[in-house]
N, C-alpha and C positions, 0 to 999 in steps of 0.2 A: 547591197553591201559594196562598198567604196573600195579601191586598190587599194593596198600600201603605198606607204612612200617608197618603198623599194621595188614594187612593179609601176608605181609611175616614174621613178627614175631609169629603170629598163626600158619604158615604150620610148622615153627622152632619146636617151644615148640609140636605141635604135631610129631610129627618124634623123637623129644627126647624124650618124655613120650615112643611113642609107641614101640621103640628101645633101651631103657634103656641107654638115654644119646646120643648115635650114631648117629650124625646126616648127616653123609655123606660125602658132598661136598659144602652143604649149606650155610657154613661160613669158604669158603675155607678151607677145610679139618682140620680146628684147632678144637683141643676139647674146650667144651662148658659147660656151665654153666646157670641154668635158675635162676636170680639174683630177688629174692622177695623183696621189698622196698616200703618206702610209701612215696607218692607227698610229698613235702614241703609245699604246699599250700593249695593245696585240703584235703590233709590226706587220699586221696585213695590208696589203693593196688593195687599196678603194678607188673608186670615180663618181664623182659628184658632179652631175651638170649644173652650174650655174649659170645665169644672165649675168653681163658684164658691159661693164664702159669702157671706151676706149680713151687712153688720156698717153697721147705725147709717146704712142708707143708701148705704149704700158695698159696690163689692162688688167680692173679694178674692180673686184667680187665685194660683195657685201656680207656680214654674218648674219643677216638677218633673223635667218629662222621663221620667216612669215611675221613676225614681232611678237615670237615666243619668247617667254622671263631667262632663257640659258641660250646660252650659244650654240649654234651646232656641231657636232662632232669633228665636222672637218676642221675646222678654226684651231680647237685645240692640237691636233693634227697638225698643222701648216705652223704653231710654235714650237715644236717637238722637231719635227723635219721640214724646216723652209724652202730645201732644196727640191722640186717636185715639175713636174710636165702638165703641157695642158695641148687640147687637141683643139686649134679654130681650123673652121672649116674643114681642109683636108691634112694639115697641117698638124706637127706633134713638134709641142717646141720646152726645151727647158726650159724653166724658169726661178728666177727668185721670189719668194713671198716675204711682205714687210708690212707691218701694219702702219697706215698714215695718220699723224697724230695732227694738232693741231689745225693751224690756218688749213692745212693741205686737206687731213679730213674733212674740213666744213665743207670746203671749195667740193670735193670728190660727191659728198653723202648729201648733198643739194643739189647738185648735176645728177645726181640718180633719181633723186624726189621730184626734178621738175618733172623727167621724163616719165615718171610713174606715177600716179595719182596713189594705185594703193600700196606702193614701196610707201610715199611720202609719210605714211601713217605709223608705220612698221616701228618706229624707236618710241614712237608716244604710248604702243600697244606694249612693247617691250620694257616701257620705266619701270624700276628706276637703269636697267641695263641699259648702258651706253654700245649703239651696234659698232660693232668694229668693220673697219674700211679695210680690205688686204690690196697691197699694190703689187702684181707680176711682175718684175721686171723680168725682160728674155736674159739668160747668163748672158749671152755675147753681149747686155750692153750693163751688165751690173759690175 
């Protein structure tokens, strides 16, 4: 019997607590982020570890979903309350969430597909769903 998503998002967030961020090989060797947000619906506190890009400062989740037909929960999440924390390394920082449209998208969701062979897959598994790019900016510079 296979974990949940939600005990392998537990063994996540513990391994980066206990290694200050370094999670391994866990999420294919990309660095990560523990993404703090609240339900849309429920208004409960969540933490999603995703892998993330760094761009100019900013840094840039994917809604991938493994290239599931829906988005994942957190996404709609981050349009309901944009305003949200995330934890690199040792660090717990605000943030703003923005989704990046255009020229920016491509630019972002092809700098993730280079670096990932099976990211790169991920929106052609997901058509006709177009994945959505969320961009962090930290408050102090939004």
């Amino acid at each position: 019997m296979s974990a949940s998503p939600n005990d392998f998002n537990a063994q996540v967030i513990a391994a980066f607590r206990a290694n200050g961020g370094d999670v391994g090989d866990m999420l294919g060797g990309m660095p990560v982020v523990l993404l703090h947000h609240t339900g849309a619906r429920s208004g409960a506190s969540r933490i999603n570890p995703l892998a993330y890009l760094a761009d100019d400062g900013r840094y840039v989740i994917f809604a991938s979903r493994a290239g599931a037909k829906e988005h994942p929960a957190w996404y709609h999440n981050l349009v309901a309350h944009p305003e949200v924390e995330i934890e690199v390394g040792t660090e717990r920082l605000p943030v703003v969430a923005s989704e990046a449209t255009g020229e920016e998208r491509e630019r972002l969701y092809s700098a993730q597909a280079a670096r990932s062979p099976q990211f790169a897959g991920y929106e052609r598994d997901a058509a006709p769903r177009v994945i959505p790019v969320i961009v962090l900016t930290p408050a102090s510079a939004s």
